[in-house]
Residue frames as qw, qx, qy, qz and C-alpha x, y, z in Angstrom:
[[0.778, -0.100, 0.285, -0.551, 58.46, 25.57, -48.72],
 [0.275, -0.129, 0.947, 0.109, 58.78, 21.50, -49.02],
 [0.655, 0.411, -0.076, -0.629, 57.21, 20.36, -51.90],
 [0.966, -0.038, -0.003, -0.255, 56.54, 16.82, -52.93],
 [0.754, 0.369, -0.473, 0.268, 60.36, 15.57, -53.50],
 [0.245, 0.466, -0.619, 0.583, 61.14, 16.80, -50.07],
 [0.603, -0.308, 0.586, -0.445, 58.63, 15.29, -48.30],
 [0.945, 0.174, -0.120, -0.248, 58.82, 12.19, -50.23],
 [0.621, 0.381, -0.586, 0.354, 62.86, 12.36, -49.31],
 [0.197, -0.407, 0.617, -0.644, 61.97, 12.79, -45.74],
 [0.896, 0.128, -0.193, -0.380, 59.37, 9.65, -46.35],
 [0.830, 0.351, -0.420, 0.111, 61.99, 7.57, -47.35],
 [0.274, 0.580, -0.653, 0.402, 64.43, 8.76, -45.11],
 [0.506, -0.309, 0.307, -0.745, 62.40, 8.05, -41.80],
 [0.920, -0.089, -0.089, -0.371, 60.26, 5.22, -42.84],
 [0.706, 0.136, -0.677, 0.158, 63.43, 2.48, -41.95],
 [0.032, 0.425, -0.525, 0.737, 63.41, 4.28, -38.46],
 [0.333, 0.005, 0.435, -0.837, 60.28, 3.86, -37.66],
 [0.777, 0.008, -0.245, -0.579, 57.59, 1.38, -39.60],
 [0.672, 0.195, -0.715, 0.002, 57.31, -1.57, -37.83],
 [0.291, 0.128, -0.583, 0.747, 58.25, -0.19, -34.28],
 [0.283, -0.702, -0.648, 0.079, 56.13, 0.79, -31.43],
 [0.067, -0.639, 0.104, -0.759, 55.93, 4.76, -30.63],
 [0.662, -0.189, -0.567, 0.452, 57.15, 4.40, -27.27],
 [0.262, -0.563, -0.309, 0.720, 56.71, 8.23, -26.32],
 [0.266, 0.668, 0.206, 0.663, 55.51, 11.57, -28.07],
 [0.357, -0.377, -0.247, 0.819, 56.70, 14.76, -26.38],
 [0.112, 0.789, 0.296, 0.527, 54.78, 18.17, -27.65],
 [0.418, -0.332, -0.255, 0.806, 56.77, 21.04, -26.35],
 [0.190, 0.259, -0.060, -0.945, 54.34, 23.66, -28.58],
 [0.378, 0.384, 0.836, 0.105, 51.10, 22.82, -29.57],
 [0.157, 0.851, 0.087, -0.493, 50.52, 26.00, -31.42],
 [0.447, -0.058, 0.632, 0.631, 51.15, 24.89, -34.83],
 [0.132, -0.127, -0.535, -0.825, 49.03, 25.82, -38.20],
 [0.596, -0.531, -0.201, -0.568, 46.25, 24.21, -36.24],
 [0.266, -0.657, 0.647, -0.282, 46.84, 23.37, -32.56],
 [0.434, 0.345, -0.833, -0.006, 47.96, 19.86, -31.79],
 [0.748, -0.368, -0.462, -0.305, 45.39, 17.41, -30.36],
 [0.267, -0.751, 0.444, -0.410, 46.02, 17.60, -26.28],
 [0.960, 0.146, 0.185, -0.152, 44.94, 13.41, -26.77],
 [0.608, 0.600, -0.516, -0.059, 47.66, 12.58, -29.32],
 [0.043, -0.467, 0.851, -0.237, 50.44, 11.31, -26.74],
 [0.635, 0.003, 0.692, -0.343, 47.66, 8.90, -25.10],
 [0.793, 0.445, -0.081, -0.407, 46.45, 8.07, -28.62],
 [0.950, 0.259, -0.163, -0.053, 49.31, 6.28, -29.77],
 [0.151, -0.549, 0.779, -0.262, 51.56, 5.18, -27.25],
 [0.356, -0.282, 0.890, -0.044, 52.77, 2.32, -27.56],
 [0.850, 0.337, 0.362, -0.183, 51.07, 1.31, -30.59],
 [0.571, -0.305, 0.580, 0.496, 53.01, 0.33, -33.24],
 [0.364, 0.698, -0.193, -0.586, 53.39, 2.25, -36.83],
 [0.789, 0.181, 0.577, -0.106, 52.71, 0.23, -39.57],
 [0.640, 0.373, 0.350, 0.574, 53.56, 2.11, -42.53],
 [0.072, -0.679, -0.123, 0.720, 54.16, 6.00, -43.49],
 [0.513, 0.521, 0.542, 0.414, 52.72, 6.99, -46.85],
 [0.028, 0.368, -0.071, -0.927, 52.70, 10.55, -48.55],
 [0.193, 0.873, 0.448, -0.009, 49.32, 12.13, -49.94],
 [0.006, 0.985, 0.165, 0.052, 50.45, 15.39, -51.60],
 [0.393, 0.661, -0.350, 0.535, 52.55, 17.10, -49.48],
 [0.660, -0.429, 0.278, -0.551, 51.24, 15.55, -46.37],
 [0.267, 0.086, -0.946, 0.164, 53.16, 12.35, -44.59],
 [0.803, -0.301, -0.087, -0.506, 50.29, 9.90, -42.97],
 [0.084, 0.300, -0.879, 0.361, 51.68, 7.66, -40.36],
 [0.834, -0.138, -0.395, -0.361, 48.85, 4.66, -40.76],
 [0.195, -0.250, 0.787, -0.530, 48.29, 2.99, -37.04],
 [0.090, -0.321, -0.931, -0.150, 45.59, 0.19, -37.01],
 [0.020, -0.731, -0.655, 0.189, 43.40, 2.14, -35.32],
 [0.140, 0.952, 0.141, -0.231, 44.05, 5.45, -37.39],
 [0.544, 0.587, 0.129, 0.586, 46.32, 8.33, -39.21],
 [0.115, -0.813, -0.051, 0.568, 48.62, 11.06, -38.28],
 [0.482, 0.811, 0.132, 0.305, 48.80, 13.63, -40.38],
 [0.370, -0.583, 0.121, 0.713, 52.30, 15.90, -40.75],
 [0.444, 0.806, 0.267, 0.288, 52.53, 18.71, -42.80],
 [0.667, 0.037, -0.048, 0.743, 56.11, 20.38, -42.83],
 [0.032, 0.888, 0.265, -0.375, 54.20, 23.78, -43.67],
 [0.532, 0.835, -0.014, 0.138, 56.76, 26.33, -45.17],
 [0.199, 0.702, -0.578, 0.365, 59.97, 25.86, -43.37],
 [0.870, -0.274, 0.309, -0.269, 59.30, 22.33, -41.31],
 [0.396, 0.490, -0.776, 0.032, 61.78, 19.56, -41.13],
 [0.499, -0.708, 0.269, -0.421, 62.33, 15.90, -39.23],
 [0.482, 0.624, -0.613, 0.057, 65.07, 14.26, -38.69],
 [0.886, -0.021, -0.461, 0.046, 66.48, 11.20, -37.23],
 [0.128, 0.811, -0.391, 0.417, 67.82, 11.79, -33.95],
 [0.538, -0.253, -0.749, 0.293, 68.80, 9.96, -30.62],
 [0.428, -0.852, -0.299, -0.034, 67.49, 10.72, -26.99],
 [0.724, -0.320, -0.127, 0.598, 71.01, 12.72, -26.53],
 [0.431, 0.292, 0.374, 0.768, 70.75, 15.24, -29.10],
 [0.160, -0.050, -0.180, 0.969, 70.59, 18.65, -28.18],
 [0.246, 0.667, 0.694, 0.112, 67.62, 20.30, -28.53],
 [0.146, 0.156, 0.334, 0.918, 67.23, 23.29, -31.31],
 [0.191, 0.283, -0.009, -0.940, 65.22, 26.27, -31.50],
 [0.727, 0.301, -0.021, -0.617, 61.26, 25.38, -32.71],
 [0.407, 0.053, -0.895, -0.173, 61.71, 21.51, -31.97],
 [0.622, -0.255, 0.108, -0.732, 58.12, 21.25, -31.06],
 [0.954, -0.055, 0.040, -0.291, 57.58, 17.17, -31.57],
 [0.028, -0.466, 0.877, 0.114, 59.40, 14.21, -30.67],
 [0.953, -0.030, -0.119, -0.277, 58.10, 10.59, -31.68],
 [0.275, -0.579, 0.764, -0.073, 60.28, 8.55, -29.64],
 [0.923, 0.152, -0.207, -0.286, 60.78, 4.91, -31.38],
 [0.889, -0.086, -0.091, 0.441, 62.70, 2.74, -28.97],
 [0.597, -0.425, 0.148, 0.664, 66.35, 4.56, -28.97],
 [0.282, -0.003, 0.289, 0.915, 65.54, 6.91, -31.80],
 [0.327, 0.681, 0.285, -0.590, 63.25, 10.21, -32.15],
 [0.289, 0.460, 0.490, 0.682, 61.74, 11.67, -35.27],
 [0.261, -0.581, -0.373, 0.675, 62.12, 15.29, -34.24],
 [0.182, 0.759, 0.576, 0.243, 59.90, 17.77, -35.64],
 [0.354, -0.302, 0.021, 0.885, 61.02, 21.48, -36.58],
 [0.033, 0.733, 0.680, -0.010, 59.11, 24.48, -37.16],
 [0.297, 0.028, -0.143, 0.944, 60.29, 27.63, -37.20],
 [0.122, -0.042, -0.154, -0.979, 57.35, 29.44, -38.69],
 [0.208, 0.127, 0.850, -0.467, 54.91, 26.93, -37.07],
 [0.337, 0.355, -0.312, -0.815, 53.37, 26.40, -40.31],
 [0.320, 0.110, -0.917, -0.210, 53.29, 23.12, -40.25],
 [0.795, -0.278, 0.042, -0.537, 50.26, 20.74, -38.56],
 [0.078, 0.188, -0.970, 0.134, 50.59, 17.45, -36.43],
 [0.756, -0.123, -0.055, -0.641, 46.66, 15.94, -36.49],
 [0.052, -0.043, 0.995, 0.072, 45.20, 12.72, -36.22],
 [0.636, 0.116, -0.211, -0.734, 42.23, 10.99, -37.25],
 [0.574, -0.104, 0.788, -0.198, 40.50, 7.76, -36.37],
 [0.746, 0.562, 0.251, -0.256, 38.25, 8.07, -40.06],
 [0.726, 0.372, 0.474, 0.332, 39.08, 6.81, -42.80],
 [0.368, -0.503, 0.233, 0.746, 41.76, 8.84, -44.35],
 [0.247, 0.229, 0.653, 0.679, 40.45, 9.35, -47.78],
 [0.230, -0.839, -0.426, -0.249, 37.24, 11.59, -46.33],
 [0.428, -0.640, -0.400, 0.497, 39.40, 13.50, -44.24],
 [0.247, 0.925, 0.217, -0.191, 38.52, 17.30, -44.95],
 [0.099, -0.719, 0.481, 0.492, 42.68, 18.21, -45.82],
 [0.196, -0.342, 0.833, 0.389, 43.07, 15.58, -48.35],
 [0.495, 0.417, 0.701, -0.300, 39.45, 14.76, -49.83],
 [0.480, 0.836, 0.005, -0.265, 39.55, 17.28, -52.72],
 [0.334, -0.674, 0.500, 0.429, 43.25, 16.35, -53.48],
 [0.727, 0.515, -0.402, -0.213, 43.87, 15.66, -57.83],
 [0.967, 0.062, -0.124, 0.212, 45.98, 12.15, -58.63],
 [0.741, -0.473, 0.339, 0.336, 49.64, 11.79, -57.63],
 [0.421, 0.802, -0.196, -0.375, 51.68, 12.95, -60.29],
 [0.082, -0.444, 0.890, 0.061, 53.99, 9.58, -60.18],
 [0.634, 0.210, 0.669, -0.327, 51.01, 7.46, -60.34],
 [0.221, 0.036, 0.789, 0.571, 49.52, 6.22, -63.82],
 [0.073, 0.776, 0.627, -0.021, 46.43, 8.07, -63.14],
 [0.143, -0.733, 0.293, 0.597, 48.39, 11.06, -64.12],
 [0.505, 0.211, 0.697, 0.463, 48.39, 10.99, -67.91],
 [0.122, 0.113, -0.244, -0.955, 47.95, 13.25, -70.98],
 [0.252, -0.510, -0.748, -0.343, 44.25, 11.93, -71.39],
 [0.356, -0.691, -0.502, 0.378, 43.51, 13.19, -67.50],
 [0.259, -0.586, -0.223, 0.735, 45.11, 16.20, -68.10],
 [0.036, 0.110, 0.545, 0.830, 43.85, 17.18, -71.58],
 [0.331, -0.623, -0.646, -0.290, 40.16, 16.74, -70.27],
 [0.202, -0.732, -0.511, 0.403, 40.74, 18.65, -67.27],
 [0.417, -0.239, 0.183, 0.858, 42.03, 21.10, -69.06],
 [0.028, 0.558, 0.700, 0.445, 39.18, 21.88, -71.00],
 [0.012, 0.754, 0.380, 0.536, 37.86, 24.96, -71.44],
 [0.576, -0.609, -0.113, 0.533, 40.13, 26.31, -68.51],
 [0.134, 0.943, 0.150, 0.264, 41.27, 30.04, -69.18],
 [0.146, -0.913, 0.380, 0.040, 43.96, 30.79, -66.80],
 [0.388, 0.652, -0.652, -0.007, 47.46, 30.03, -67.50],
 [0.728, 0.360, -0.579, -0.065, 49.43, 26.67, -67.23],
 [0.458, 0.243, -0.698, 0.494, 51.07, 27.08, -64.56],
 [0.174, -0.202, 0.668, -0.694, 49.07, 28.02, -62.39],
 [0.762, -0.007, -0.225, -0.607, 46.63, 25.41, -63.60],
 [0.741, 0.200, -0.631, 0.116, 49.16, 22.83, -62.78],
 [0.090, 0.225, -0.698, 0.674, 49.61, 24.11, -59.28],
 [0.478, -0.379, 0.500, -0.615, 46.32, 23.07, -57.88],
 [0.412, -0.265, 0.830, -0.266, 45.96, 20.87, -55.69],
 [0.660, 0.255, 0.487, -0.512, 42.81, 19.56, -57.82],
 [0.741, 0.564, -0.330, -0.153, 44.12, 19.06, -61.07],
 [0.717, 0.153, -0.565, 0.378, 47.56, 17.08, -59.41],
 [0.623, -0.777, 0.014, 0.085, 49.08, 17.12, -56.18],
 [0.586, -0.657, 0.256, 0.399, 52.57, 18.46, -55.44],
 [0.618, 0.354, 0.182, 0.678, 53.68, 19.82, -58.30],
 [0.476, -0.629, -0.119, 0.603, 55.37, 23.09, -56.38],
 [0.380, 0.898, 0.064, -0.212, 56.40, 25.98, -57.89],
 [0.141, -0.633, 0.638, 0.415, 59.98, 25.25, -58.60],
 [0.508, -0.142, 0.757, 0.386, 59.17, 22.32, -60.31],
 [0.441, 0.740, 0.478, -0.170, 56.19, 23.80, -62.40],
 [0.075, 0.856, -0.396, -0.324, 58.96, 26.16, -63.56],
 [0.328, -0.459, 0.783, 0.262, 61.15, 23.61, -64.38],
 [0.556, 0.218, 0.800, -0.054, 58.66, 21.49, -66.18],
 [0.430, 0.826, 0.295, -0.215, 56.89, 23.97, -67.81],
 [0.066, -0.719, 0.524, 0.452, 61.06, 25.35, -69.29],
 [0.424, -0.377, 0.810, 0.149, 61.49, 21.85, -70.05],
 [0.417, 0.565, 0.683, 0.202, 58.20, 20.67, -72.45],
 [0.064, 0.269, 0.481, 0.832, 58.76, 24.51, -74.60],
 [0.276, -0.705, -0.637, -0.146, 55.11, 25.71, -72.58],
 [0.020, -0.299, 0.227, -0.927, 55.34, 29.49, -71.74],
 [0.007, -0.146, -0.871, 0.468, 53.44, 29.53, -68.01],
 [0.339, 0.330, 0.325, -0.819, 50.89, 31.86, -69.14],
 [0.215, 0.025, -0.793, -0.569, 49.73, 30.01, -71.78],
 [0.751, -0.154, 0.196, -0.611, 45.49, 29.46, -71.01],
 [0.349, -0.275, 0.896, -0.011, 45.11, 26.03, -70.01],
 [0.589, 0.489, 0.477, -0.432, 42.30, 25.64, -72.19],
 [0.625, 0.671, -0.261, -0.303, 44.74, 25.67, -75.52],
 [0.081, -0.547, 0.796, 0.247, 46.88, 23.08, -74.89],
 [0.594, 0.265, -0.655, -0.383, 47.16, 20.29, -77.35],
 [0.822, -0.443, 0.342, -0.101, 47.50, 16.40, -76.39],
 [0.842, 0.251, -0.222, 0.422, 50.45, 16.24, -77.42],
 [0.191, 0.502, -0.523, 0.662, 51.70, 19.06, -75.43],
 [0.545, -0.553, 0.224, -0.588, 49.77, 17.57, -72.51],
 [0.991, -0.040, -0.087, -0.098, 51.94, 14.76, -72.89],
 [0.499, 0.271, -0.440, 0.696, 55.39, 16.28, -72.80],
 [0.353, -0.651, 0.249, -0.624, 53.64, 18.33, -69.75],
 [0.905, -0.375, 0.149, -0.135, 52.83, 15.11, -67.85],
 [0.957, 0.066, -0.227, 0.168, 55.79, 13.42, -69.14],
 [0.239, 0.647, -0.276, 0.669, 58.16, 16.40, -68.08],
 [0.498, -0.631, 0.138, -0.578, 56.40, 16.71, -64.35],
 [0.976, -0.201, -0.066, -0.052, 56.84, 12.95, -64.01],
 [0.740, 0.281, -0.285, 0.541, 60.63, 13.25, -65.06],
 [0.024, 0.708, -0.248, 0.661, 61.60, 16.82, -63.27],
 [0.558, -0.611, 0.180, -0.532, 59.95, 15.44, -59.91],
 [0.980, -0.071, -0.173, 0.076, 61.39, 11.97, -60.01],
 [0.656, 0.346, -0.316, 0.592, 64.92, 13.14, -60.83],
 [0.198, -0.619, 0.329, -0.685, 64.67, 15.93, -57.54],
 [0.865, -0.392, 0.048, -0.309, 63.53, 13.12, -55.48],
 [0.898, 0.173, -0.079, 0.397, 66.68, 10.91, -56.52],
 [0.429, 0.543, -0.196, 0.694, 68.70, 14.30, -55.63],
 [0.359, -0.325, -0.711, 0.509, 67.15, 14.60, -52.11],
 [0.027, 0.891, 0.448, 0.064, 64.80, 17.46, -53.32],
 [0.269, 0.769, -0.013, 0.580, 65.65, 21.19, -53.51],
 [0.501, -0.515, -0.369, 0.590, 67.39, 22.88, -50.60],
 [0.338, 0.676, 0.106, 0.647, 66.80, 26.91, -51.00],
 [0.246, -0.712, 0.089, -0.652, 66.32, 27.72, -47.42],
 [0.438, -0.450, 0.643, -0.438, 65.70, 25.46, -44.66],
 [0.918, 0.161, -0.273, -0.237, 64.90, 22.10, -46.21],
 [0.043, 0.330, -0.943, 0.005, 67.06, 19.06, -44.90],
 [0.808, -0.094, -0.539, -0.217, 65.89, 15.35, -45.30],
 [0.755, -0.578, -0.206, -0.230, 65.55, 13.16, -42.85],
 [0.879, -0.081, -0.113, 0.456, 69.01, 12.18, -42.31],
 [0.317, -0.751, -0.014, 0.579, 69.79, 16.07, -41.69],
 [0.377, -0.041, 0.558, 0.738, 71.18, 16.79, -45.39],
 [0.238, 0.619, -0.038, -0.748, 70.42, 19.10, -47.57],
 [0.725, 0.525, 0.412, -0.168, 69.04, 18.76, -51.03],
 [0.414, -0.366, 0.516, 0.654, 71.12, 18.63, -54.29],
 [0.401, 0.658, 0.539, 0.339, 68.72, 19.64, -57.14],
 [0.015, -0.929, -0.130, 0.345, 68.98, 23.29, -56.68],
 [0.385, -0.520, 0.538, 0.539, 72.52, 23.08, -58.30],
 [0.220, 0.041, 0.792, 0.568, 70.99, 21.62, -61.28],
 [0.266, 0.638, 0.577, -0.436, 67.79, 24.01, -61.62],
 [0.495, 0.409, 0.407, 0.649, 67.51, 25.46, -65.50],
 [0.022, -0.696, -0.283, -0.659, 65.28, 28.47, -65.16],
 [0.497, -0.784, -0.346, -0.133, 64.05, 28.75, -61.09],
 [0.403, -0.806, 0.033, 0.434, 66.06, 31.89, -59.27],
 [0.578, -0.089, 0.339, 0.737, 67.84, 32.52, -62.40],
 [0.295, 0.833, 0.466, -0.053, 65.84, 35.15, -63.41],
 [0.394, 0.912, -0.057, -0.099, 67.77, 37.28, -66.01],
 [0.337, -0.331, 0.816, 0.333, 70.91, 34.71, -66.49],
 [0.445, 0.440, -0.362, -0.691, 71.01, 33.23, -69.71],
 [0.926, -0.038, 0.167, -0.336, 68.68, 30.77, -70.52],
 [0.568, -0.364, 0.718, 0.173, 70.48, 27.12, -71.24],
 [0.623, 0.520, 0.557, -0.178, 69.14, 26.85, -74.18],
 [0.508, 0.758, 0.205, 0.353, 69.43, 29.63, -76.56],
 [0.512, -0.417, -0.244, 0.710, 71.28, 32.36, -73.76],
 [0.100, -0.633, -0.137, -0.755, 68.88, 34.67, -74.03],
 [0.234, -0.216, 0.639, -0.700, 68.36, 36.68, -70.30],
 [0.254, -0.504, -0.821, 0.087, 65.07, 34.45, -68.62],
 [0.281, -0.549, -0.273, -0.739, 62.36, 36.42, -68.14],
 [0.116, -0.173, -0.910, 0.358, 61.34, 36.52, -64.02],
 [0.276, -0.294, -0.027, -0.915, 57.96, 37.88, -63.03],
 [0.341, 0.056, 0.772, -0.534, 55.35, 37.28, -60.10],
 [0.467, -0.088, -0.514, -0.714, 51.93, 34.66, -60.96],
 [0.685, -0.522, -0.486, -0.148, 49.46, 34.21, -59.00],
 [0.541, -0.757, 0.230, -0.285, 51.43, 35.78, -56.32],
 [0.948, 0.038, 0.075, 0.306, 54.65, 33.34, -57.30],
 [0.039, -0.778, 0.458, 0.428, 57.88, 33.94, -58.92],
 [0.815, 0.474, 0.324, 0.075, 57.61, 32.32, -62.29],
 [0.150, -0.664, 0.553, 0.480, 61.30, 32.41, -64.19],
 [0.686, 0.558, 0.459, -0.086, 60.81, 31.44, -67.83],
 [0.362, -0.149, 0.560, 0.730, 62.55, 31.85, -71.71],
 [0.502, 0.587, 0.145, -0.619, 60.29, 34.08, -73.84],
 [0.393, 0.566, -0.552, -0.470, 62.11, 32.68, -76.74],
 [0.204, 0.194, -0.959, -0.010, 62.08, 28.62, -76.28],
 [0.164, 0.359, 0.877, -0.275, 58.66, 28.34, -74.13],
 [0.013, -0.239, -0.712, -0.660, 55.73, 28.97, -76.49],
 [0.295, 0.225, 0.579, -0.726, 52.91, 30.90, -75.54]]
């Protein structure tokens, strides 16, 4: 599944293609996505003209004066930069046609969502409940020592919801959690603030540096520009379950939370 570096490297990649420009044409060749795909959209914003594309989360918002689409990649969504010549592939449901170049929208498992919305974009029902940005400064070991209070289930999977942060994913929770010494099951309700400062300071690094690598590639990920991610290559603990840890080189420990795969060093992360 994309998780926040890979839609923040498909963000980047995109946004020179397209902010500024008028949307000159949307094609919907399946509207039968996660939820189905307004029948309105095309008329909506043709020919207006995209102003910016932010990321919320794991959710790209393409900000028109008079509104917001929402994309959500889902668990195996991609969309790349393409011209009006290029073939068309297997589950390319959406084109946004800008001038001489599309941003074509891939789906296999039609997990993903194309919406829109005229309301204000902070109240809208997918992104209202959503915790702080984890790159932001509103992300800090104060925020996350207080929410942390008197919280019972483990670390990691305190760190994965949405409500406490956004888009920290499970690879990087792994990664983070390897990096700051913090075994996953630890209850969130015992960490220190100090360890809820290498936690934040660890999430802030792990997710920056994957972003700068063009985000993980384990399956179908590619950034906008069609490429594959280059963090996987440099991943300490996630899929290495029973290789030896980098650390000390004892085996890593792998085992399913919350319905995850959580890969971890009994002997270096601290429970």
């Amino acid at each position: 599944m994309p998780e926040l570096p890979e839609v923040e490297t498909t963000r980047r990649g995109i946004s020179p293609f397209a902010e500024g420009k008028r949307l000159t044409e949307v094609r919907v060749r399946n509207h039968s996505l996660r939820w189905p795909i307004p029948n309105e959209l095309p008329t909506i914003v043709k020919n207006h003209k995209l102003n910016k594309i932010h990321r919320r989360g794991k959710y790209l918002l393409f900000e028109f004066n008079h509104g917001h689409m929402i994309i959500h990649l889902g668990m195996s969504g991609s969309i790349r930069i393409v011209d009006a010549q290029t073939t068309l592939n297997a589950h390319d449901h959406v084109d946004l046609r800008f001038g001489e170049q599309i941003l074509r929208f891939n789906d296999p498992r039609r997990f993903g969502c194309v919406l829109w919305t005229g309301a204000p974009i902070a109240e809208h029902e997918l992104l209202a409940h959503l915790g702080p940005e984890p790159l932001e400064n509103t992300f800090d070991a104060d925020y996350l020592y207080k929410r942390s209070r008197k919280r019972s289930q483990g670390t990691k999977t305190f760190l994965m919801d949405s409500r406490t942060v956004v888009g920290v994913g499970n690879i990087y929770a792994n990664e983070a959690l390897f990096n700051a010494g913090v075994h996953p099951l630890k209850p969130a309700g015992k960490l220190s603030l100090s360890v809820c400062e290498a936690l934040v300071c660890e999430i802030k690094a792990v997710l920056s540096y994957a972003i700068e690598r063009g985000g993980t590639t384990l399956r179908d990920f590619v950034g906008g520009d069609g490429k594959p991610g280059y963090f996987a290559q440099e991943l300490n603990v996630y899929g290495r379950g029973g290789e030896p840890c980098k650390q000390c080189g004892k085996p890593l420990t792998e085992k399913r939370i919350a319905q995850r795969t959580s890969v971890y060093c009994t002997h270096c992360q601290r429970l």
